[in-house]
Phi, psi and omega in degrees: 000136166252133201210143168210170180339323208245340207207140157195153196226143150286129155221105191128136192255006186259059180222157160352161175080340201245096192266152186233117207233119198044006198245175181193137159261153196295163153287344210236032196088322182275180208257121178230107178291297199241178159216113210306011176254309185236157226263145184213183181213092148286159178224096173231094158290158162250130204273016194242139179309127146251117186297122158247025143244161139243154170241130181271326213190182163286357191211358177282126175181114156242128203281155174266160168271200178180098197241165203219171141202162183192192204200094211241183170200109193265089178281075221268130182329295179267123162334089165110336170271119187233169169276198181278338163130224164183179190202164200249156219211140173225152209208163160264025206222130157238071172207134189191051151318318190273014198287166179246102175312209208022229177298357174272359181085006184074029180235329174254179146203180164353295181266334177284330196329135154096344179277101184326015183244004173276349182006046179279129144228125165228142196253105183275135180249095152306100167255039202193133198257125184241094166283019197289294218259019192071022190292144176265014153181195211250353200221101193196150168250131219234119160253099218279088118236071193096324187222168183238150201237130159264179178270158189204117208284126153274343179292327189253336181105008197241172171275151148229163187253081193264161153272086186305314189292332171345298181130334204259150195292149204213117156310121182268172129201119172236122189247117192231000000 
């Protein structure tokens, strides 16, 4: 791990910082949120405050950016049958006890979904259609501040159509 005040990047999820909640890492670095014989709810924050202002002053405050990039695989017990997905998630909170597994992500639950006291944005790897939450379709990526986003190329202008569920390794990059 490499880290300075503003940044730091993992290659390997077994370094500082990483807290781990129902997840476990590898000998070999990686990361396992679950485990696919039973519905399970995983977790790995990083555990140090990250800033998106600085406040210079009362009335001064410049907000920051904060981009991301990774590498997941949704490895499904049965081929082609998935669990609910995951989502990658940034919160001011890492205790999410009352959280709910399935569609809520181990991040919600019944009675909280929605309530503006959650200051959650999470970016969802769906694989499971919840017509609860409106979802368009069983395969889909998502961004939980209101709307929901499919992937979407802009250079060429087309929808492309991945397979989440697939087994195969698949590059994330979230830029907020």
């Amino acid at each position: 791990m490499a880290e300075d005040e503003n940044q730091f990047v993992y290659n390997g999820f077994d370094g500082a910082h990483i807290k781990l909640d129902g997840a476990k890492t590898h000998s070999n670095g990686l990361l396992q949120l679950t485990n696919t014989p039973k519905q399970q709810i995983g977790h790995a924050f990083y555990q140090l405050l990250i800033r998106f202002t600085n406040t210079f002053s009362s009335r001064l405050r410049q907000d920051l950016s904060f981009s991301t990039h990774f590498v997941f695989a949704i490895v499904p017990e049965i081929t082609n049958l998935s669990c609910w997905g995951m989502t990658f998630a940034i919160s001011p909170s890492m205790n999410f006890t009352q959280a709910m597994g399935n569609q809520y992500f181990g991040l919600l639950n019944s009675s909280n979904n929605g309530l503006p006291s959650n200051h959650l944005l999470t970016i969802e790897l769906d694989t499971l259609t919840n017509p609860e939450f409106n979802d368009t379709n069983h395969n889909r990526v998502g961004i939980n501040v209101s709307a929901i986003v499919t992937y979407y190329s802009n250079r060429e202008r087309i929808n492309r159509s991945l397979q989440l569920v697939s087994g195969s390794p698949m590059h994330v990059l979230i830029e907020v």
